[in-house]
Each structure stands twice: as structure tokens, then as C-alpha cells.
N, C-alpha and C positions, 0 to 999 in steps of 0.2 A: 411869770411863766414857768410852768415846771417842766425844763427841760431834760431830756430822756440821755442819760451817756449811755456809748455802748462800746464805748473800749479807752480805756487810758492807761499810759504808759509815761516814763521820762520823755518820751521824745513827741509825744500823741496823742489828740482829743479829738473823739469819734464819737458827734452825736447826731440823735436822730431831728433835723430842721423842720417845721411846722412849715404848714401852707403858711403865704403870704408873709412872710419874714427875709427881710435883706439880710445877704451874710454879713454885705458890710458900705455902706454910706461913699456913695460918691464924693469925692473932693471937694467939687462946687455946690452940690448940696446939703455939706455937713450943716451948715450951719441956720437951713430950715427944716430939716427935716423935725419933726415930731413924733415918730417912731422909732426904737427901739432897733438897733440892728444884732444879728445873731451878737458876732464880736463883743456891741457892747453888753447884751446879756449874758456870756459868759462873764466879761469881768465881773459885771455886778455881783453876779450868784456866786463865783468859782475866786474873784479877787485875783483872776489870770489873766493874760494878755497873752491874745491864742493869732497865729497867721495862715487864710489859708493855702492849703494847698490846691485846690481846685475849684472847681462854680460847677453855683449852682442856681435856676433860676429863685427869683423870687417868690413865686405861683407855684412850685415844685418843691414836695417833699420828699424827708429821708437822708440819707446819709450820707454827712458830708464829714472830710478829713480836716484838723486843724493842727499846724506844727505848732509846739512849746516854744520854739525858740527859731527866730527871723532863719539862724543858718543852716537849722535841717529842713527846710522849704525845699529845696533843689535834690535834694538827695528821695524825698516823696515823691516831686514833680515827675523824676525819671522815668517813673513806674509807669507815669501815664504814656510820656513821650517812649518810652521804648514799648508800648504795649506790655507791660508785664501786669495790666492790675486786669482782671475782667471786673465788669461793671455789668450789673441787671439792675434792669428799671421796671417799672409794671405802670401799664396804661389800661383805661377801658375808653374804647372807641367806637364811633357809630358804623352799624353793620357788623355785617359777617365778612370779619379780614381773612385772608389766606392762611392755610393753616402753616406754612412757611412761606417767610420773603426776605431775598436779599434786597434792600432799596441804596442805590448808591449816586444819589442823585447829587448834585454841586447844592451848597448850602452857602449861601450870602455869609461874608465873615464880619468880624466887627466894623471894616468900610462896606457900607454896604454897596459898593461900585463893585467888587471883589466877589468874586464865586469860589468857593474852594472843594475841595474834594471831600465826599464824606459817604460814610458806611454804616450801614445801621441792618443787622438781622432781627428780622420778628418772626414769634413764634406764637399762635394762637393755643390760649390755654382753656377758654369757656366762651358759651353762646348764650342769649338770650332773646328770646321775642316774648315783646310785652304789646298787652292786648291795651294798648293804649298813642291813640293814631299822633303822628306829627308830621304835617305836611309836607309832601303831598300823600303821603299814605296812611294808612288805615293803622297801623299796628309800628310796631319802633322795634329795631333789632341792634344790641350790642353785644362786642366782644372782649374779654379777657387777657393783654395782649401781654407778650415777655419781647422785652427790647435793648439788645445787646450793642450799643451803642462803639465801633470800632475806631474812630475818632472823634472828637471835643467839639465840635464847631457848636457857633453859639444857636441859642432852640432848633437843632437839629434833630432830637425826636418829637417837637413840635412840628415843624415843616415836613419832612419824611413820612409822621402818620396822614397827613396832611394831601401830602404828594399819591398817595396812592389812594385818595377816595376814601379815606377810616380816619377825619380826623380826631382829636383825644375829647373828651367827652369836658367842658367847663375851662378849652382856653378861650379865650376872646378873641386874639389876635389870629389865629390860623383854625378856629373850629368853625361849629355851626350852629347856632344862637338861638334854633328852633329845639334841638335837643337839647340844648345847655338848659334854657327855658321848663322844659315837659325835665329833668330833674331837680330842678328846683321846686319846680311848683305840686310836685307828685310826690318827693320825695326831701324835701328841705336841704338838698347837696346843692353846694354852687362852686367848691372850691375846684381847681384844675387837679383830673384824675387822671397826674401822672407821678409816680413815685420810685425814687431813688433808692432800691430794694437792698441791695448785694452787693458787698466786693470781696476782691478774694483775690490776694496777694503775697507775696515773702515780705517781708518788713525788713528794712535796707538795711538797719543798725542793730537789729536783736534776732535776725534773721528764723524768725518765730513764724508758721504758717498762718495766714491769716485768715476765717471768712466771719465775713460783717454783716450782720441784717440790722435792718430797723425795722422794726412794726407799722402796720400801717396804721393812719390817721382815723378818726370813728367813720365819716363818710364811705370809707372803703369797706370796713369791718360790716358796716349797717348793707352797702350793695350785694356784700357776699352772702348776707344771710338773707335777702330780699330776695336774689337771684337763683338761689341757691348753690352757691358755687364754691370752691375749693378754697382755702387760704394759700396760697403758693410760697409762702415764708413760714408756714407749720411744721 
């Protein structure tokens, strides 16, 4: 796998994660698993042992942060728990979303007995109607979305697009399987179009200003020239 870096430093490895790739191997399933997890792709390639500092789904590309060494982990984490990192995701969703929304709806945590509090601002960046019907209706409308993610909870902007009737176009678990369908079968996309765009931070130990993209995946690049739409990371 030719994996994309987009930032490395002493303390830091910022790359950009493929659809369907684990960052890193459950405990109880190390020893079936048959797939490749980010972590051990970096050894392989880089001959590094990287720790991260945050999640991300499996189904979900884009940029994710990796500490060099177990004890700058806490000192990265901060960034998140104090809010000091912004984070932009980019989703395409079924319909025409609101061209702003606060959605702050409780998001089930890792027990899923547990609701916890969570915050997510969208902002709608492009429309589309395609003359190509998915029931019940005649013709299929999607949108462009930017999703500023204001706390961690786990698929939180899975659930949240979800929650408000737009959910993301190729999850399984929280979409909707007649669009997921009409882009496969139309367009040969199946992966989940949600991606982990942007951060942009102070960097804790070289106090260097930070902002991060990663590129999007071909599936995206191919909707944006299909749709005719903007690159929002250009």
C-alpha cells in the first residue's frame, strides 16, 4: 500500500488513512485478523512503531495523527480534550442539507447503555440533482457537506448526518442502501463518503503552526468532476 505522509517531525507522523483500513487491531482479534492494520503498515514501510493519538473509523478516510514515542501521546491528546485542534471532515449526503446546522444531539458512547453529549456544525458547500430516480422518487438529490466535529464521540458524524434526515452517502450502518446502491451501480463508488479533511493546530513541543490536509480518495475526486463541483481542499 503506498501510503501518503503529510507531515513528519521528531515527535509526529501525519498520514493520510485509506478507506477500509484499521488504525489498529483489537486485542482479541490480533491473532485472526488477516488484514493489515494502519500501525502495522507503517512498520512495514517506515521500520517505525507509531502510537495513535486519536480514532478514526475504519470506513473513514484521511488524516489521522501518530505519536513517535508512547509519551508524547498525552501531550497531542490535550489538543483534543482542551479543544485546541479544529477538525474538518467532508461528507456527501442524500438530499439538500441545510445550508447551516448546529446538530447537538446525545451520541451513544463506547457502552452503548450511555448517551453522551456531542456537537457537530454543518455547513453545506454543493447540490446536486441527478436525473436518475431512487425510490420513491423520480430523480436523486445530493449534498457537499463540511462537518466540524466539536466533540469525539464514537461515529458521531455518522449518527448526526443521520439524525437530521441527510444521512452520508456508502455507510451501512446509519445510511440508506437505496442510494448507496444507485452509486455503485451508476457510478462504481461503494466506499463510505466521509473524509477526515483538516486540522489545524499549535504543535505542543515545537510550537509551530499547524494546518493539515489530506487529499481526497479517487471516489471523491471522480463525484467532484461528475457533479461538477468544487474541490474544498484546492
Amino acid at each position: 500500500m503506498n501510503l501518503k505522509i503529510i507531515f513528519e517531525d521528531e515527535y509526529l507522523l501525519c498520514v493520510n488513512k485509506p478507506n477500509n483500513v484499521l488504525v489498529h487491531h483489537a486485542f482479541h482479534s490480533r491473532n485472526v485478523a488477516d488484514e493489515d492494520s494502519l500501525l502495522q503498515i507503517i512498520e512495514h514501510d517506515k521500520g517505525l512503531k507509531v502510537y495513535p493519538i486519536h480514532r478514526l473509523d475504519r470506513k473513514t478516510s484521511g488524516i489521522i495523527l501518530l505519536a513517535k514515542q508512547k509519551e508524547f501521546v498525552s501531550k497531542f491528546q490535550e489538543l483534543f480534550t482542551k479543544s485546541e485542534i479544529q477538525k474538518t471532515y467532508y461528507g456527501i449526503v442524500r438530499g439538500f442539507s441545510p445550508d447551516e446546522k448546529t446538530i447537538d444531539t446525545p451520541v451513544k458512547g463506547r457502552d452503548a447503555n450511555v448517551h453522551k453529549e456531542a456537537l457537530t456544525y454543518l455547513k453545506t458547500l454543493e447540490k446536486v440533482t441527478l436525473n436518475i430516480p431512487v425510490k420513491p422518487y423520480d430523480s436523486s438529490r445530493y449534498s457537499l457537506v463540511e462537518l466540524s466535529p466539536k466533540t469525539g464521540r464514537m461515529h458521531q458524524l455518522r449518527v448526526h448526518t443521520n439524525k437530521i434526515s441527510h444521512p452520508l452517502i456508502g455507510d451501512a450502518k446509519y445510511g440508506d442502501k437505496n442510494h448507496d446502491l444507485m452509486f455503485e451501480e451508476n457510478f462504481g463508488w461503494k466506499n463510505l463518503f466521509l473524509h477526515a479533511g483538516k486540522l489545524e493546530f499549535t504543535h505542543p513541543f515545537s510550537s509551530e503552526q499547524l494546518i493539515l490536509k489530506a487529499s481526497f480518495p479517487k471516489d471523491w475526486t471522480a463525484s467532484f468532476e461528475a457533479f461538477s463541483w468544487e474541490n474544498p481542499l484546492d
